[in-house]
GURO-288311 format. One record per atom (N, C-alpha, C): residue in one letter; residue number from 1; atom name; x, y, z negated. Coordinates in Angstrom, 1 decimal. Each point is the difference from the previous one (the first is absolute). Example, Ala and Ser with C-alpha at 12.3 -4.5 7.8 and 13.67 -1.06 7.14 Angstrom:
<rs>
<r><r>A</r><k>1</k><a>N</a><x>13.2</x><y>-5.7</y><z>-7.8</z></r>
<r><r>A</r><k>1</k><a>CA</a><x>-0.9</x><y>1.2</y><z>0.0</z></r>
<r><r>A</r><k>1</k><a>C</a><x>0.9</x><y>1.2</y><z>0.0</z></r>
<r><r>S</r><k>2</k><a>N</a><x>-0.4</x><y>1.1</y><z>0.7</z></r>
<r><r>S</r><k>2</k><a>CA</a><x>0.9</x><y>1.1</y><z>0.0</z></r>
<r><r>S</r><k>2</k><a>C</a><x>-0.8</x><y>1.1</y><z>-0.8</z></r>
</rs>
This chain:
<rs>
<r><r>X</r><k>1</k><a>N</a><x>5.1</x><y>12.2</y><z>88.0</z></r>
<r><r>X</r><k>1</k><a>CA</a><x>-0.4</x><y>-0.5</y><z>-1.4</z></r>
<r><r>X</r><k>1</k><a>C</a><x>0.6</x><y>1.0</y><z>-1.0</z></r>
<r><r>X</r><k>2</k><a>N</a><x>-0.9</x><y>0.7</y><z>-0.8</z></r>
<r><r>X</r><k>2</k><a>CA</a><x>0.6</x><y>0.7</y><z>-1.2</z></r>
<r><r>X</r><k>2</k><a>C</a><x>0.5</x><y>-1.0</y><z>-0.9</z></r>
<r><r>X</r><k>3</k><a>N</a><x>1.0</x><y>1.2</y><z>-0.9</z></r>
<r><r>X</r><k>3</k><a>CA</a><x>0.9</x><y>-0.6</y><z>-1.0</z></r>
<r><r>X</r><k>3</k><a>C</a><x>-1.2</x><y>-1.1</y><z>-1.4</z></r>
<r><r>X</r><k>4</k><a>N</a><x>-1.0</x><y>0.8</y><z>0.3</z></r>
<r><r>X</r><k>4</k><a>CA</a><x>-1.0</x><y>-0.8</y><z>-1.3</z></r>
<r><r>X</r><k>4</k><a>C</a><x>-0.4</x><y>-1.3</y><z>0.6</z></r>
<r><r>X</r><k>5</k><a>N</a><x>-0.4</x><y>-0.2</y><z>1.2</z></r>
<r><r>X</r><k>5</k><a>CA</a><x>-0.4</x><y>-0.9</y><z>0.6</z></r>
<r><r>X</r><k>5</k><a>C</a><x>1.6</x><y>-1.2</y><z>0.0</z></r>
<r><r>X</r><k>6</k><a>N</a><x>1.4</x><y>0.5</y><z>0.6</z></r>
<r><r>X</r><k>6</k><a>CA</a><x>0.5</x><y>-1.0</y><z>-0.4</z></r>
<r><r>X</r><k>6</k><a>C</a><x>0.6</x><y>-0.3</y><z>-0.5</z></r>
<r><r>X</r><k>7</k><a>N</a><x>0.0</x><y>0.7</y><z>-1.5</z></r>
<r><r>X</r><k>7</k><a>CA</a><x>0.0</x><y>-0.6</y><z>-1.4</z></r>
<r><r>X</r><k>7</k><a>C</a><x>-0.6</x><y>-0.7</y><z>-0.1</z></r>
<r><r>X</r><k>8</k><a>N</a><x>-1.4</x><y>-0.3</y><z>-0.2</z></r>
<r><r>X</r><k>8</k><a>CA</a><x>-1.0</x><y>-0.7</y><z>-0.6</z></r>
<r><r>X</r><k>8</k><a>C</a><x>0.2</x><y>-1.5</y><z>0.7</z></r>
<r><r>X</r><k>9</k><a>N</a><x>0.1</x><y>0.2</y><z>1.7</z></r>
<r><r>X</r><k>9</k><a>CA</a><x>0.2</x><y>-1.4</y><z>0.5</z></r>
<r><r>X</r><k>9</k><a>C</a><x>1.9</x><y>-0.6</y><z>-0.2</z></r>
<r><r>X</r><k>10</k><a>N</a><x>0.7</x><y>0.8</y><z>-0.3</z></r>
<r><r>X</r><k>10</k><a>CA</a><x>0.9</x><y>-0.7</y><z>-0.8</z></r>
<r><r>X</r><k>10</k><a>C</a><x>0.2</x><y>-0.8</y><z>-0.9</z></r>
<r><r>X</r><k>11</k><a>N</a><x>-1.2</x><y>1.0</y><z>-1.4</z></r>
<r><r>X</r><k>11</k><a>CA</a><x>-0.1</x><y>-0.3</y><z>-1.3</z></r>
<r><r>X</r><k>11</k><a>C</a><x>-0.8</x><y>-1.4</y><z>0.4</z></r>
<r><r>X</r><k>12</k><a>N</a><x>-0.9</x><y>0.3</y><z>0.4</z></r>
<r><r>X</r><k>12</k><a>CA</a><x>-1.4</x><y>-1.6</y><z>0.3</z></r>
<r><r>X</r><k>12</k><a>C</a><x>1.3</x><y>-1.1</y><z>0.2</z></r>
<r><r>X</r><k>13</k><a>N</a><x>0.8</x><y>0.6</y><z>1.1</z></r>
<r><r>X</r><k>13</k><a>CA</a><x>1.0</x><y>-1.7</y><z>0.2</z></r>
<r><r>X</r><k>13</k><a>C</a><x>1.2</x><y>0.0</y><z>-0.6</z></r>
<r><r>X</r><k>14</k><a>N</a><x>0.1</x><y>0.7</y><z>-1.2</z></r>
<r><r>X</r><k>14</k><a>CA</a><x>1.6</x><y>-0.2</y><z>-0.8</z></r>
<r><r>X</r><k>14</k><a>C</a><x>-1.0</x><y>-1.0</y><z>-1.0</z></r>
<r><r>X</r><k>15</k><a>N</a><x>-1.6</x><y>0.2</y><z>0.1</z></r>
<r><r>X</r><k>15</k><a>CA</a><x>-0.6</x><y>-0.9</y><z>-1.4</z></r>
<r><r>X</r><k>15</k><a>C</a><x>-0.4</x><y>-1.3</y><z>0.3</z></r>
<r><r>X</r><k>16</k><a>N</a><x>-0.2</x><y>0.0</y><z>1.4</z></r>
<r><r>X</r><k>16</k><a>CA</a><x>0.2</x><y>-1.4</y><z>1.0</z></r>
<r><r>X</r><k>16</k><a>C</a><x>0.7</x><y>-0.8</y><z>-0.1</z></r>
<r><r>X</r><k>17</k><a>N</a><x>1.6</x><y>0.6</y><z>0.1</z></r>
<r><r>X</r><k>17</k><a>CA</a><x>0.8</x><y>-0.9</y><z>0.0</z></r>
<r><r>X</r><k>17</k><a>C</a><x>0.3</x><y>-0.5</y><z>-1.4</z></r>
<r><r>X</r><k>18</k><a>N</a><x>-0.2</x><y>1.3</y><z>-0.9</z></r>
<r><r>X</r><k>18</k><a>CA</a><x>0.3</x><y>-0.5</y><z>-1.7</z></r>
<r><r>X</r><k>18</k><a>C</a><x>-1.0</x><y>-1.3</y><z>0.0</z></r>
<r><r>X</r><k>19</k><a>N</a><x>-1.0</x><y>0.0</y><z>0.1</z></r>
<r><r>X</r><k>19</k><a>CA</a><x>-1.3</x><y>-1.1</y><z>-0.1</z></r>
<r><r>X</r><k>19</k><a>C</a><x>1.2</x><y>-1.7</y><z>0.4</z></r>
<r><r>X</r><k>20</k><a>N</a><x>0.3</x><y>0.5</y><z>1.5</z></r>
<r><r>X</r><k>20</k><a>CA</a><x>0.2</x><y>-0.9</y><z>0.8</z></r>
<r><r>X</r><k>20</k><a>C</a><x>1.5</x><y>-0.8</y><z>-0.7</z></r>
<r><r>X</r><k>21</k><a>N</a><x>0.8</x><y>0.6</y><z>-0.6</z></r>
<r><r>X</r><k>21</k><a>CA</a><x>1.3</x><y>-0.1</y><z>-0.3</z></r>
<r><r>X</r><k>21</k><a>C</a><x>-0.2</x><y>-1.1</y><z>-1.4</z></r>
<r><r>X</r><k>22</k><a>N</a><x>-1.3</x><y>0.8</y><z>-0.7</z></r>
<r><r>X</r><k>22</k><a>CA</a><x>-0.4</x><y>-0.5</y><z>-1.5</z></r>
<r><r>X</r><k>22</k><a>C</a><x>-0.6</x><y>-1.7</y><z>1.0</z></r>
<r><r>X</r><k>23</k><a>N</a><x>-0.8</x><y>0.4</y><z>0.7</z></r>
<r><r>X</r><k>23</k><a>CA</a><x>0.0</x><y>-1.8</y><z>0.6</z></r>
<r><r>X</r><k>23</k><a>C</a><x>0.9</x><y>-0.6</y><z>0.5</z></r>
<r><r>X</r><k>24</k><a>N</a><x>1.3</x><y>0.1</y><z>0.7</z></r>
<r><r>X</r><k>24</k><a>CA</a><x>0.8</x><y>-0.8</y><z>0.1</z></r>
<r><r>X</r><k>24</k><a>C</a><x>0.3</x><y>-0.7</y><z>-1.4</z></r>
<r><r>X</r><k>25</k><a>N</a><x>0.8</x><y>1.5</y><z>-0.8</z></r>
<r><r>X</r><k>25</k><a>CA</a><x>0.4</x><y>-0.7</y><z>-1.4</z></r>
<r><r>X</r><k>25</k><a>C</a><x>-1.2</x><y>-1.2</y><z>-0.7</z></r>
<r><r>X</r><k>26</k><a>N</a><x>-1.1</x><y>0.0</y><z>0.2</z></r>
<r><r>X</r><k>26</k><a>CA</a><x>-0.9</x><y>-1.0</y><z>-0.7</z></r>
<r><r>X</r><k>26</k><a>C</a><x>0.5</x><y>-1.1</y><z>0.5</z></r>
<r><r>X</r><k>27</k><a>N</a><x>-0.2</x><y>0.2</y><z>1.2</z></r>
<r><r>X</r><k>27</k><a>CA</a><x>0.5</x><y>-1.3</y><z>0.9</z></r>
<r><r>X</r><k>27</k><a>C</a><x>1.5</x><y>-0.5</y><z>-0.6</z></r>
<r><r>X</r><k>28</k><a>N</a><x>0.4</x><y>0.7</y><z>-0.1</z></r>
<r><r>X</r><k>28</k><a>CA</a><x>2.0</x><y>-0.7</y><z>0.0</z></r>
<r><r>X</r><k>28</k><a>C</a><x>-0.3</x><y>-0.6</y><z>-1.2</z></r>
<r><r>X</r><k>29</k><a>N</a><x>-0.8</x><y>0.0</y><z>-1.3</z></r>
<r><r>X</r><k>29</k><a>CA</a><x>-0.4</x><y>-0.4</y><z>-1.0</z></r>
<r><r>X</r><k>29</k><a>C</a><x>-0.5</x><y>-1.7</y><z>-0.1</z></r>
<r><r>X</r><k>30</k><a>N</a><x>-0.3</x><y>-0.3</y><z>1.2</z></r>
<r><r>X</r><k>30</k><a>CA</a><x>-0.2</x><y>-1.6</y><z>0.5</z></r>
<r><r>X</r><k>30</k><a>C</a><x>0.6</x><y>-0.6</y><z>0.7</z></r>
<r><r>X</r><k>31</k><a>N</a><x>1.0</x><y>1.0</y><z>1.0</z></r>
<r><r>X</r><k>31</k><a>CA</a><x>0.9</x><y>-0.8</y><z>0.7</z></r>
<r><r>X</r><k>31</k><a>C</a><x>1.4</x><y>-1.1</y><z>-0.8</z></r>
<r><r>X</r><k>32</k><a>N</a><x>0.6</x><y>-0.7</y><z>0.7</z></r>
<r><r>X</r><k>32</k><a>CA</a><x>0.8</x><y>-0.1</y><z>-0.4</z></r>
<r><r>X</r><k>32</k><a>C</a><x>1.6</x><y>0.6</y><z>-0.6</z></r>
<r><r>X</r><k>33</k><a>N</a><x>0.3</x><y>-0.7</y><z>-0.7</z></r>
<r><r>X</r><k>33</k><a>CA</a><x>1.5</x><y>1.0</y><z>-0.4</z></r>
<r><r>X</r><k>33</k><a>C</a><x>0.6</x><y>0.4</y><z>1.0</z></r>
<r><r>X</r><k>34</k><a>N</a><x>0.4</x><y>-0.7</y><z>1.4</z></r>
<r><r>X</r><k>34</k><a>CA</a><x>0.9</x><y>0.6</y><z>1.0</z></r>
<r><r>X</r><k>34</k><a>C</a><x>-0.6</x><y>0.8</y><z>0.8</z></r>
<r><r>X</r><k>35</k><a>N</a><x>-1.9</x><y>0.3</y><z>-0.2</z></r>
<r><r>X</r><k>35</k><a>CA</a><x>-0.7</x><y>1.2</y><z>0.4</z></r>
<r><r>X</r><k>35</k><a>C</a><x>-0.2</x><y>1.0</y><z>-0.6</z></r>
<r><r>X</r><k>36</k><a>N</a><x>0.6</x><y>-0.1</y><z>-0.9</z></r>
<r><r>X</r><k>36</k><a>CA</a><x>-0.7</x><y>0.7</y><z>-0.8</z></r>
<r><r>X</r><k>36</k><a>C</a><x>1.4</x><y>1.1</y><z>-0.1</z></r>
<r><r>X</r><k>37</k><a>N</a><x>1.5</x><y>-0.7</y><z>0.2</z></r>
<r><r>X</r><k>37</k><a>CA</a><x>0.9</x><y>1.3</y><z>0.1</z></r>
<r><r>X</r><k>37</k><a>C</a><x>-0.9</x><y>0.5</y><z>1.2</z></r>
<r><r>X</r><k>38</k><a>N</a><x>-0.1</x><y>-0.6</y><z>1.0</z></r>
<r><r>X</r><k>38</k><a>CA</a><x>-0.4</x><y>0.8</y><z>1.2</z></r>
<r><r>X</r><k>38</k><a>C</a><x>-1.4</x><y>0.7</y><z>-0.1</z></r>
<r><r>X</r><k>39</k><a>N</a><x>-0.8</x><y>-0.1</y><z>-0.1</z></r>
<r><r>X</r><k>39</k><a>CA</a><x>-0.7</x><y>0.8</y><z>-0.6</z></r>
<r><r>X</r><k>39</k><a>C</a><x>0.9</x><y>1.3</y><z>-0.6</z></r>
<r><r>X</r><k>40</k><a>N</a><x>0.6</x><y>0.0</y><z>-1.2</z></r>
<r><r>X</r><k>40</k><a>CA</a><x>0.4</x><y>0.8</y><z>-0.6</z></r>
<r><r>X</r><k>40</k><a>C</a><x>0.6</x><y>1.3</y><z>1.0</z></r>
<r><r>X</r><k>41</k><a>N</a><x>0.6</x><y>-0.8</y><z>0.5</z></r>
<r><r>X</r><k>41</k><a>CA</a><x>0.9</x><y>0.9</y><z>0.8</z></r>
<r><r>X</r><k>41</k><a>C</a><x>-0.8</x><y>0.7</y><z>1.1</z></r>
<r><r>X</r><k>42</k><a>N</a><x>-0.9</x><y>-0.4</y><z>0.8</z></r>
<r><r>X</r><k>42</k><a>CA</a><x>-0.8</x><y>1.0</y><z>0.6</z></r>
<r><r>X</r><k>42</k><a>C</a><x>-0.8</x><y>0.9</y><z>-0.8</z></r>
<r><r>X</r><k>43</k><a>N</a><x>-0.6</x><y>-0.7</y><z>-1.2</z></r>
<r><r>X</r><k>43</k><a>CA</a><x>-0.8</x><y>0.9</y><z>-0.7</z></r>
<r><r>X</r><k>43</k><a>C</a><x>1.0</x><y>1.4</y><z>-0.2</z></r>
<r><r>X</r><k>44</k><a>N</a><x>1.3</x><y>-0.3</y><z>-0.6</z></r>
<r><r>X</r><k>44</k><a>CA</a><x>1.1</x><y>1.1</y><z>-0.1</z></r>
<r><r>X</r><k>44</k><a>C</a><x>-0.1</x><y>0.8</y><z>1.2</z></r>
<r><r>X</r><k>45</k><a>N</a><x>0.5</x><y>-0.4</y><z>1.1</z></r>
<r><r>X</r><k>45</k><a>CA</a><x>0.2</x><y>0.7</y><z>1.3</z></r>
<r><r>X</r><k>45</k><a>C</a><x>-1.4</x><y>0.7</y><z>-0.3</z></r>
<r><r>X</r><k>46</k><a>N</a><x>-1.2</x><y>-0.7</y><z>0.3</z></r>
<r><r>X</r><k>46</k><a>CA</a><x>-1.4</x><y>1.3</y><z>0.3</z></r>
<r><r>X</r><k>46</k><a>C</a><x>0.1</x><y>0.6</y><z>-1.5</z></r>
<r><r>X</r><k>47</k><a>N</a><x>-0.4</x><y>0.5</y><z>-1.1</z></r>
<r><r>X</r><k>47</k><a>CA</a><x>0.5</x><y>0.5</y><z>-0.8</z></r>
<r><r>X</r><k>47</k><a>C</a><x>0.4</x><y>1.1</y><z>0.5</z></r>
<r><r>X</r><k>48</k><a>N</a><x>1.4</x><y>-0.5</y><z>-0.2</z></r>
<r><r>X</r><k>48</k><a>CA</a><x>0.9</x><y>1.5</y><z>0.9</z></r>
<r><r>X</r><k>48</k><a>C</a><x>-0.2</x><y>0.7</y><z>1.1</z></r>
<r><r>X</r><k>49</k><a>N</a><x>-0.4</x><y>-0.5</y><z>1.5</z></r>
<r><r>X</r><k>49</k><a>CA</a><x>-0.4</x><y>0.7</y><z>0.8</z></r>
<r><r>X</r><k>49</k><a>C</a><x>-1.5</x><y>0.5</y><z>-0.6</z></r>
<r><r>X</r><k>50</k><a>N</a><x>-0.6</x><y>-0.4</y><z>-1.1</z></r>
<r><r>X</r><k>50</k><a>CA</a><x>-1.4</x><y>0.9</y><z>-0.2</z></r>
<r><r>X</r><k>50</k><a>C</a><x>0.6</x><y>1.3</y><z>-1.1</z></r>
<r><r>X</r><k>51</k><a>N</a><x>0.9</x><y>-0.6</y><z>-0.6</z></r>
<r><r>X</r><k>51</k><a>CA</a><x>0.5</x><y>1.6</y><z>-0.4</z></r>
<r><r>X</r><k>51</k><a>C</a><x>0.8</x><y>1.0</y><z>0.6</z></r>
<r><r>X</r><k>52</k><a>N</a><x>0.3</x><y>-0.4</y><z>1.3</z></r>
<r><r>X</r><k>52</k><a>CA</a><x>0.7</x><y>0.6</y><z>0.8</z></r>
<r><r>X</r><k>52</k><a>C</a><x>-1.7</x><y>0.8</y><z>0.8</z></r>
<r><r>X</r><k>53</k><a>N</a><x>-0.6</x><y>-0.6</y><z>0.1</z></r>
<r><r>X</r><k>53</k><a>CA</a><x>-1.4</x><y>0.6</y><z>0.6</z></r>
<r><r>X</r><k>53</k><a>C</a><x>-0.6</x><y>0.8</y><z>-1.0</z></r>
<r><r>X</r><k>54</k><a>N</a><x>-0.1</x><y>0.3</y><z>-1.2</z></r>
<r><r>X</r><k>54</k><a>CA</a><x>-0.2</x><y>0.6</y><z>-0.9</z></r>
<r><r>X</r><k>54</k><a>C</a><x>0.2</x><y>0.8</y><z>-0.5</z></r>
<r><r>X</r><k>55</k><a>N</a><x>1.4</x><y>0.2</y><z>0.3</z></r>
<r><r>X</r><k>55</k><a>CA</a><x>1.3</x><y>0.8</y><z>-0.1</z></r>
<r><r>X</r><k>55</k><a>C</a><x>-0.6</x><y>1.2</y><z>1.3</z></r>
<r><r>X</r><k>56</k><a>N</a><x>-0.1</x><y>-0.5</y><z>0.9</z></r>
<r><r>X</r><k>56</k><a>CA</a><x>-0.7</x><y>0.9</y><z>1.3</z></r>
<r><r>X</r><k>56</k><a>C</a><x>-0.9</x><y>0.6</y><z>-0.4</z></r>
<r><r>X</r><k>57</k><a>N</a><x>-1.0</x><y>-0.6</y><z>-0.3</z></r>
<r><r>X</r><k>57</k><a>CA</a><x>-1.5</x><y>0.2</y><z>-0.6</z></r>
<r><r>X</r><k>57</k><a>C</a><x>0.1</x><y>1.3</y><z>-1.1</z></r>
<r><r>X</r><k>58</k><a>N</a><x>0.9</x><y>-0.1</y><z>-0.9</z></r>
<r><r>X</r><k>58</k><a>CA</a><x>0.4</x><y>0.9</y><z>-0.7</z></r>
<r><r>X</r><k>58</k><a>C</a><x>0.3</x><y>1.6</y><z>1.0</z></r>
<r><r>X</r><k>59</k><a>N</a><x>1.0</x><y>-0.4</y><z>0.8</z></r>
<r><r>X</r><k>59</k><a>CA</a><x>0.6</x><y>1.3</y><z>0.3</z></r>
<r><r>X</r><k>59</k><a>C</a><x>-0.9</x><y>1.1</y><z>0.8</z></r>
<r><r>X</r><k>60</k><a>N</a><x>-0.9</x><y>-1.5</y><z>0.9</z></r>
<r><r>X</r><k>60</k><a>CA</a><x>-1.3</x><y>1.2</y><z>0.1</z></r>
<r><r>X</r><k>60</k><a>C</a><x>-1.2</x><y>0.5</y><z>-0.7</z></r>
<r><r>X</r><k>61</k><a>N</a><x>0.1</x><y>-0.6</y><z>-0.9</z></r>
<r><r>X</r><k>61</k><a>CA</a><x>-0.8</x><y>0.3</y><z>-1.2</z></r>
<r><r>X</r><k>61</k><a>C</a><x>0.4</x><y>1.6</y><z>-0.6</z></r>
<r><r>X</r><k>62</k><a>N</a><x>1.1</x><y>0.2</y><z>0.2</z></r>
<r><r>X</r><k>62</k><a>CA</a><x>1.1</x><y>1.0</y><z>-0.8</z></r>
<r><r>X</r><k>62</k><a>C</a><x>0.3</x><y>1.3</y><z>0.8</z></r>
<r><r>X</r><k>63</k><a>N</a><x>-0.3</x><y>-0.6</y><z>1.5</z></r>
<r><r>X</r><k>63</k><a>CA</a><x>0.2</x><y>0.9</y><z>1.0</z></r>
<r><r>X</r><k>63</k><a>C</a><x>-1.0</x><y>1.0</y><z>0.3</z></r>
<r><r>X</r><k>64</k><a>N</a><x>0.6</x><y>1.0</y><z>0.4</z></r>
<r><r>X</r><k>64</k><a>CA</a><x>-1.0</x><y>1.0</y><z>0.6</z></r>
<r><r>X</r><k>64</k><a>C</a><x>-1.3</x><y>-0.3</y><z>1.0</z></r>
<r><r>X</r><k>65</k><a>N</a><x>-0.6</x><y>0.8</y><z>0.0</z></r>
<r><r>X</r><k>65</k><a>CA</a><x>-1.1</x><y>-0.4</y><z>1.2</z></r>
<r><r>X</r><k>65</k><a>C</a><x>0.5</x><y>0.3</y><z>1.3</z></r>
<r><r>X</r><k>66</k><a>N</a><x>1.2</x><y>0.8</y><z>-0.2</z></r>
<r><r>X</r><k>66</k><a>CA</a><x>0.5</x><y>0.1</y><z>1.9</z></r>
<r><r>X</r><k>66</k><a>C</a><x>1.1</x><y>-1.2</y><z>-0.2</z></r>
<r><r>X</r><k>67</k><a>N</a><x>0.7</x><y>-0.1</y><z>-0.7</z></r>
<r><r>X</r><k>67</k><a>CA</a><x>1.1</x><y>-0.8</y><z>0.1</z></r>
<r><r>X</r><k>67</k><a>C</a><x>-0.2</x><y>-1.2</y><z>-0.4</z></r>
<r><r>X</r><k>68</k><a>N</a><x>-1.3</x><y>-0.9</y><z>-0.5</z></r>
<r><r>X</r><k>68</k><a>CA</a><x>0.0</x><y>-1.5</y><z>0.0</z></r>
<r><r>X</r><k>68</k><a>C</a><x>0.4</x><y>-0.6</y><z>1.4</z></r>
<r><r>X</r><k>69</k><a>N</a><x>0.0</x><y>0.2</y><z>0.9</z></r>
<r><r>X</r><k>69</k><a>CA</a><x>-0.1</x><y>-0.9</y><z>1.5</z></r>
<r><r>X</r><k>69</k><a>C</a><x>1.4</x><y>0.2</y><z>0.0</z></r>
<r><r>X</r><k>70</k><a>N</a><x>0.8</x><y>0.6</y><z>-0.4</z></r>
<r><r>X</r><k>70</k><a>CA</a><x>1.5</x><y>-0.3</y><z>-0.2</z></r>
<r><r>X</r><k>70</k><a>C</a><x>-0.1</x><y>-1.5</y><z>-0.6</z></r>
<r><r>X</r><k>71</k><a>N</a><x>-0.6</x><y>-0.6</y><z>-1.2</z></r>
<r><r>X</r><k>71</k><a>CA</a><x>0.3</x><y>-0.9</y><z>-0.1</z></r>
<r><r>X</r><k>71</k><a>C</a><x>-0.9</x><y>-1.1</y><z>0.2</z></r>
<r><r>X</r><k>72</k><a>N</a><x>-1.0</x><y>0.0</y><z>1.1</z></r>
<r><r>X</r><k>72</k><a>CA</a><x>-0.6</x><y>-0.7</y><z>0.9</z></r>
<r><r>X</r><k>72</k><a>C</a><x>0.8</x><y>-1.3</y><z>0.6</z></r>
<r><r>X</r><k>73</k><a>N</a><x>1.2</x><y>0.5</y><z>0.4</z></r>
<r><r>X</r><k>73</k><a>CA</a><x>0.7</x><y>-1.0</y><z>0.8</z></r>
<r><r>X</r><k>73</k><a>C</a><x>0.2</x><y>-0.9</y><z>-0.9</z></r>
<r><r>X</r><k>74</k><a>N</a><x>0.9</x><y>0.4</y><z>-1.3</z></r>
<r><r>X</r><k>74</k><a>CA</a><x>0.7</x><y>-0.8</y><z>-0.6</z></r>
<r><r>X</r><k>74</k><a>C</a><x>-1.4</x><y>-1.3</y><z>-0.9</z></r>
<r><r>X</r><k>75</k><a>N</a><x>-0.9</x><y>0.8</y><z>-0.1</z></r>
<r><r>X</r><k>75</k><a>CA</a><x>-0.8</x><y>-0.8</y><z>-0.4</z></r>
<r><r>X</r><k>75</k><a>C</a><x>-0.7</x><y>-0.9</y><z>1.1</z></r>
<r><r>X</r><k>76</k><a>N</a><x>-0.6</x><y>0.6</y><z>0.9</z></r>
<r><r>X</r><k>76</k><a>CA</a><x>-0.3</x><y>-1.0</y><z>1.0</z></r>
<r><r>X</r><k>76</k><a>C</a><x>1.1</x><y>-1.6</y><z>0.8</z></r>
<r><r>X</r><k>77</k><a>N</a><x>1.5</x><y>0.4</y><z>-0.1</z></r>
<r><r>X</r><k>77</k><a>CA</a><x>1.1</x><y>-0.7</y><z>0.0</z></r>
<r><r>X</r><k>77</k><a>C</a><x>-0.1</x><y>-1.0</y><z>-1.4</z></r>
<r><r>X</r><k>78</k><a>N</a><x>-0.1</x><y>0.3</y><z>-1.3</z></r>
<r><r>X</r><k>78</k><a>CA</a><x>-0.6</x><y>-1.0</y><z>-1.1</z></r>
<r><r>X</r><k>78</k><a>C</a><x>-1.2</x><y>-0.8</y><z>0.3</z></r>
<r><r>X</r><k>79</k><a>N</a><x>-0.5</x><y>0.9</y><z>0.3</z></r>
<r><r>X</r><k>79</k><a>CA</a><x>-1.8</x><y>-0.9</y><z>-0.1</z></r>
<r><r>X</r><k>79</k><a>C</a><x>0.6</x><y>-0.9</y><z>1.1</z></r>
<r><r>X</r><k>80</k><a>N</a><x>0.4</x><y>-0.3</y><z>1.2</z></r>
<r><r>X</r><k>80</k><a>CA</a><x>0.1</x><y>-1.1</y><z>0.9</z></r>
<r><r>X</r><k>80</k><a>C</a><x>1.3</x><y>-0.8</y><z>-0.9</z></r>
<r><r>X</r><k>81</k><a>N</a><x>0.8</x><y>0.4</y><z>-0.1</z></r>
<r><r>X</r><k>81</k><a>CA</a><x>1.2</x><y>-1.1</y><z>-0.9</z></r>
<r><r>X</r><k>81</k><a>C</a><x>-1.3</x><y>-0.7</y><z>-1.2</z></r>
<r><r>X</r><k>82</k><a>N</a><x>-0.6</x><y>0.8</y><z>-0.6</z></r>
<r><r>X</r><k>82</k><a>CA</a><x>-0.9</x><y>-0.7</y><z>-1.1</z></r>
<r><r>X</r><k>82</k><a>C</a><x>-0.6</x><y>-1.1</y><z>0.7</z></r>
<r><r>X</r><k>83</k><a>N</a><x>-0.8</x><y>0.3</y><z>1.0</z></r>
<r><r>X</r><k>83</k><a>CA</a><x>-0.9</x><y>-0.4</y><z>1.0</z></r>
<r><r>X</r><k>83</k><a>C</a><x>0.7</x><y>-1.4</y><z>0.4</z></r>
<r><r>X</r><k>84</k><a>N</a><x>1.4</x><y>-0.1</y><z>0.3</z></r>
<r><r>X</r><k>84</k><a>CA</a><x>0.2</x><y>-1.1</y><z>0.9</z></r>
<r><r>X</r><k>84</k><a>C</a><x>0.7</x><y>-0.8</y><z>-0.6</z></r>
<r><r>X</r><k>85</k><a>N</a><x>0.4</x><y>0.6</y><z>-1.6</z></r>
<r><r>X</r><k>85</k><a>CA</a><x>0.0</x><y>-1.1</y><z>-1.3</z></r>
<r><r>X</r><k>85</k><a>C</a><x>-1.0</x><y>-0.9</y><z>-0.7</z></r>
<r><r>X</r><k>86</k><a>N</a><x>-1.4</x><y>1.0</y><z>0.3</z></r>
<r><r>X</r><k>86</k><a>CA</a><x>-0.9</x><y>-0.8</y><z>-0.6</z></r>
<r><r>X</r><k>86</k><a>C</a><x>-0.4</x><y>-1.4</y><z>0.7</z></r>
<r><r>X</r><k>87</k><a>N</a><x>0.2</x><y>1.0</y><z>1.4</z></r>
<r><r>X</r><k>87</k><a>CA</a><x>-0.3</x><y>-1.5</y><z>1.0</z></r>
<r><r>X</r><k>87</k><a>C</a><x>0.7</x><y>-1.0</y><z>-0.2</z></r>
<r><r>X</r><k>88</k><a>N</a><x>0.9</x><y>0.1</y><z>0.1</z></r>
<r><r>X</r><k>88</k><a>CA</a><x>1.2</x><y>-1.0</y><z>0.1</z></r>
<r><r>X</r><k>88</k><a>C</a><x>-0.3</x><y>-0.7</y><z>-1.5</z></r>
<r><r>X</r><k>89</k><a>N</a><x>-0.2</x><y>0.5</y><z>-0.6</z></r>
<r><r>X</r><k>89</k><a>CA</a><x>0.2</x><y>-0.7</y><z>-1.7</z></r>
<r><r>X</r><k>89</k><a>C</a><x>-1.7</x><y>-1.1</y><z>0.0</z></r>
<r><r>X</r><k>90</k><a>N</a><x>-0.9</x><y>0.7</y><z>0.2</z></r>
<r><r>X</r><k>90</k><a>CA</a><x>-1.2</x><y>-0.9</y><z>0.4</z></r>
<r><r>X</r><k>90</k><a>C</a><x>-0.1</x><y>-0.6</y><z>1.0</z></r>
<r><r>X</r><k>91</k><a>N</a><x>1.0</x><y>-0.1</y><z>1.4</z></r>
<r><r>X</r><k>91</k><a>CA</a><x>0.1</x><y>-1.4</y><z>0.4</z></r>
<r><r>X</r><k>91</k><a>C</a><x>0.6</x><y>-0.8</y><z>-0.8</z></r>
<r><r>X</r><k>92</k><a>N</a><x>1.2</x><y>0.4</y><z>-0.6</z></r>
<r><r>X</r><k>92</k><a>CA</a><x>0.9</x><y>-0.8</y><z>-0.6</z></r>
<r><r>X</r><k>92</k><a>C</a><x>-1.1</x><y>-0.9</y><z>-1.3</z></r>
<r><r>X</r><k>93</k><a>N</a><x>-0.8</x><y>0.2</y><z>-0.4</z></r>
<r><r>X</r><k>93</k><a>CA</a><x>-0.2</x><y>-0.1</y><z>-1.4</z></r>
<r><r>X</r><k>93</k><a>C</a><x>-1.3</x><y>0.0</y><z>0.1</z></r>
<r><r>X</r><k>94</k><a>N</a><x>-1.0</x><y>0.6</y><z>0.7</z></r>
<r><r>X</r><k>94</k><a>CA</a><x>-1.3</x><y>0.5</y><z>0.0</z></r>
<r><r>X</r><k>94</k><a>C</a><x>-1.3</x><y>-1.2</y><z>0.5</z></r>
</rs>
């Protein structure tokens, strides 16, 4: 996979999850008050692991065309932490 190619499927799921994140918060908006810290608090956690994924997204955005796959790993390592918060947050809530 070239660097433009996974950019783009990065970018496609950092706007996935923003979508997805903006739905939980709707939701926490009808739960009750003792759901609604909870809610909160996952919304916080994904949040930050998506700016932690974004943060990635950047660096290869910024990177050279030989040297983005240097930061392949670290992003690929985010996108699954992202990945197995979103899960977990849409069982929880979903």
């Amino acid at each position: 996979m070239d660097k433009e190619t996974y950019q783009n499927k990065l970018q496609a799921q950092l706007d996935q999850w923003k979508a997805e994140i903006d739905k939980l918060q709707a939701q926490s908006r009808e739960a009750s008050a003792d759901m609604q810290i909870k809610y909160q608090e996952q919304i916080k956690e994904l949040r930050e692991k998506r700016a932690d994924m974004a943060a990635q997204y950047d660096k290869i955005e910024a990177a050279s065309i030989e040297a983005w796959k240097d930061f392949k790993t670290g992003a690929d390592e985010a996108w699954d932490n992202m990945s197995k918060a979103m899960k977990s947050a849409w069982g929880r809530f979903g």
